[in-house]
C-alpha positions as CSV (number, residue, x, y, z in Angstrom):
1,X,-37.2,153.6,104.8
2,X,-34.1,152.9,107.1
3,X,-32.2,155.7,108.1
4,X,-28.3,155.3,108.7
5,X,-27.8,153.8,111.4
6,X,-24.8,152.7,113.5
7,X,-25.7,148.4,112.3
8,X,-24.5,149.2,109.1
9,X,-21.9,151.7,109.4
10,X,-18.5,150.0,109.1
11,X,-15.7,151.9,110.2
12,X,-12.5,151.3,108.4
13,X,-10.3,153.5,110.8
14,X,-11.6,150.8,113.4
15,X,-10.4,147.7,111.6
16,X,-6.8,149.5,110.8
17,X,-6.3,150.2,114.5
18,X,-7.6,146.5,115.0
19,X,-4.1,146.0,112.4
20,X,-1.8,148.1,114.5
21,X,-2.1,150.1,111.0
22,X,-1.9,154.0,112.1
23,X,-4.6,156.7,109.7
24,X,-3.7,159.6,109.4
25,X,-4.4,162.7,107.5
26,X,-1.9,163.9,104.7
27,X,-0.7,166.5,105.6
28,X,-0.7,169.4,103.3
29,X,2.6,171.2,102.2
30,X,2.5,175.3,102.3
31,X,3.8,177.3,99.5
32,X,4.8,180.8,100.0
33,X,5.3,183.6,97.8
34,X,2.4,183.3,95.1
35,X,0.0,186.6,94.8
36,X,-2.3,184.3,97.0
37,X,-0.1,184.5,100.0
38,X,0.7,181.2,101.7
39,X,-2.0,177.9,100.6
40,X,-2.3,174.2,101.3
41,X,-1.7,171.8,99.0
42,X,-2.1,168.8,98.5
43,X,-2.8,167.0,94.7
44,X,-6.1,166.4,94.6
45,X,-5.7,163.2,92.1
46,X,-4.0,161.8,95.5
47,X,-6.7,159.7,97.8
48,X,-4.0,157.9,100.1
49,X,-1.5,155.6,100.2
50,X,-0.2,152.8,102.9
51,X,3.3,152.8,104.1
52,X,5.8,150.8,105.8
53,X,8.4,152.9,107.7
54,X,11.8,151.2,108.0
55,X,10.9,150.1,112.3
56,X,7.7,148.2,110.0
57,X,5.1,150.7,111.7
58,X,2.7,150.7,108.8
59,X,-0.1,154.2,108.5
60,X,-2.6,155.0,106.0
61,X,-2.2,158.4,105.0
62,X,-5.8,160.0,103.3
63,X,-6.9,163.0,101.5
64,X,-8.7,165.7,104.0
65,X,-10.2,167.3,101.1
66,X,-11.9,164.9,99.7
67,X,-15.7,163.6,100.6
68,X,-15.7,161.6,103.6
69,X,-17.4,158.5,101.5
70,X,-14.4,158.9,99.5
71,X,-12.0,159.2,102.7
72,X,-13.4,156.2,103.7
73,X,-13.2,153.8,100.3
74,X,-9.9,155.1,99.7
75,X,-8.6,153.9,104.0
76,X,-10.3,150.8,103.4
77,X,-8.7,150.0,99.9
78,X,-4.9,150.8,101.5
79,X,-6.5,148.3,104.6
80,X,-6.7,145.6,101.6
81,X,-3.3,146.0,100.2
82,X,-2.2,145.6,103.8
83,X,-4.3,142.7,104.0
84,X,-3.7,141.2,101.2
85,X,0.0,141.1,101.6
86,X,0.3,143.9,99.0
87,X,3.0,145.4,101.2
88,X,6.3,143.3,101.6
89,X,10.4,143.7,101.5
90,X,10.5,145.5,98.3
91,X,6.9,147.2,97.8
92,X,6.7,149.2,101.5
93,X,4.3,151.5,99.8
94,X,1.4,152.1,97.6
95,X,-0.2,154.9,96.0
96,X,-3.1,155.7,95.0
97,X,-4.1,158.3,92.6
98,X,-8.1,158.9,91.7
99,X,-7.4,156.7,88.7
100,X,-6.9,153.4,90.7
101,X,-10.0,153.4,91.6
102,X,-11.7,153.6,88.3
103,X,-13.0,150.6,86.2
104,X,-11.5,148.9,84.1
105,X,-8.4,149.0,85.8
106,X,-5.8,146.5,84.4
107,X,-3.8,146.6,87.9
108,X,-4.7,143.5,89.2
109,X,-3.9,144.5,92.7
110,X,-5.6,147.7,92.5
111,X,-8.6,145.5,90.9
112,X,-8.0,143.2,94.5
113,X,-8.0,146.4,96.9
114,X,-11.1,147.8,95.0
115,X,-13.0,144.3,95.8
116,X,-12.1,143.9,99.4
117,X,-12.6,147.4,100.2
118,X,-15.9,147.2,99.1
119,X,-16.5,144.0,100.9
120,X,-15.4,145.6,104.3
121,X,-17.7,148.5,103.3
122,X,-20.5,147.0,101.9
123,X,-20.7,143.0,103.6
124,X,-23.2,140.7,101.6
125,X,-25.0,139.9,104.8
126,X,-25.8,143.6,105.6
127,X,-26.8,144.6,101.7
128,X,-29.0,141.0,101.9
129,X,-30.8,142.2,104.7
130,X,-31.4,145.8,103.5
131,X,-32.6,144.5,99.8
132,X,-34.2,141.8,100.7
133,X,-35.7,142.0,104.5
134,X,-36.1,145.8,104.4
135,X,-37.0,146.0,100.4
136,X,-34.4,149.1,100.1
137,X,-33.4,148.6,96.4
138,X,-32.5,152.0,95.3
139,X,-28.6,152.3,94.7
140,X,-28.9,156.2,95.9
141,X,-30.5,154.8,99.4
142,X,-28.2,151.8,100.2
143,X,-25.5,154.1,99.6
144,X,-26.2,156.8,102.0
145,X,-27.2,153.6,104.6
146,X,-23.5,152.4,103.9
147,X,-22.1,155.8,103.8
148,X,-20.4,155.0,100.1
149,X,-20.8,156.5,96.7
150,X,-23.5,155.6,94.3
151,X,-20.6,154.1,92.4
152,X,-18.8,152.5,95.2
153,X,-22.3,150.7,95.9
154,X,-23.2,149.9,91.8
155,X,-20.1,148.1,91.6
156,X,-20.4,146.5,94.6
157,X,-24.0,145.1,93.5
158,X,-22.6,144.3,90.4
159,X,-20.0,141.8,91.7
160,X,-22.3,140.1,93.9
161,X,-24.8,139.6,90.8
162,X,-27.6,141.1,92.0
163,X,-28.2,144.1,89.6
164,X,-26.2,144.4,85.8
């Protein structure tokens, strides 16, 4: 068994910075006057989004609240749309509610994000040499060695053809 170690951790937050691309937590707005007293919120159905301010500084805004496997998929699928040109003139943001990240999605640049993120998550290299040098072929235990979801790492395995 291969515990998680620092060779296959891939830090999204790094290869932003790398992009002059800010991440940043959303910040929560607080409501005053219900019987609770004064709360956070922030929708929960909101993972993140990518923006473009008008001197073109571009951040990744995440959701806090949500599990850091999911804090991470969702800054490296706003990292794709930046990468993949997503962003331009007349589209300086995206996004991205919990939907856009389930499958099928008919958005064919959410469908775009989804795959890159999962390939800067999840390289084929570092998955080859975990199935196939280390003989770690349980979905649950590549997972926790990538720090993704069981999903996130299902339907990355799925696209490369290795499991159906």
């Amino acid at each position: 068994m291969v515990d998680t170690m620092d060779t296959f951790y891939i830090d999204p937050i790094y290869i932003a910075n790398k992009n002059n691309i800010n991440v940043k937590p959303i910040k929560s707005k607080k409501t005053k006057g219900t019987w609770l007293g004064e709360i956070d919120l922030i929708d929960d159905d909101l993972c993140g989004y990518i923006e473009k301010d008008n001197s073109g500084k571009t951040t990744i805004y995440y959701n806090p609240n949500h599990h850091e496997n999911r804090q991470r998929f969702t800054i490296a699928h706003e990292l794709a749309h930046f990468l993949l040109g997503h962003l331009n003139e007349n589209q300086k943001e995206y996004r991205d509610f919990t939907n856009s990240f389930q499958t099928p999605n008919s958005d064919q640049k959410e469908i775009e994000a989804n795959k890159l993120a999962a390939k800067i998550l999840m390289p084929e290299d570092k998955l080859y040499f975990l199935i196939y040098k280390k003989g770690i072929t349980s979905v649950k235990e590549l997972a926790k060695i990538m720090r993704v979801s069981e999903a996130a790492m299902e339907y990355r395995l799925k696209n490369l053809g290795w499991i159906r």
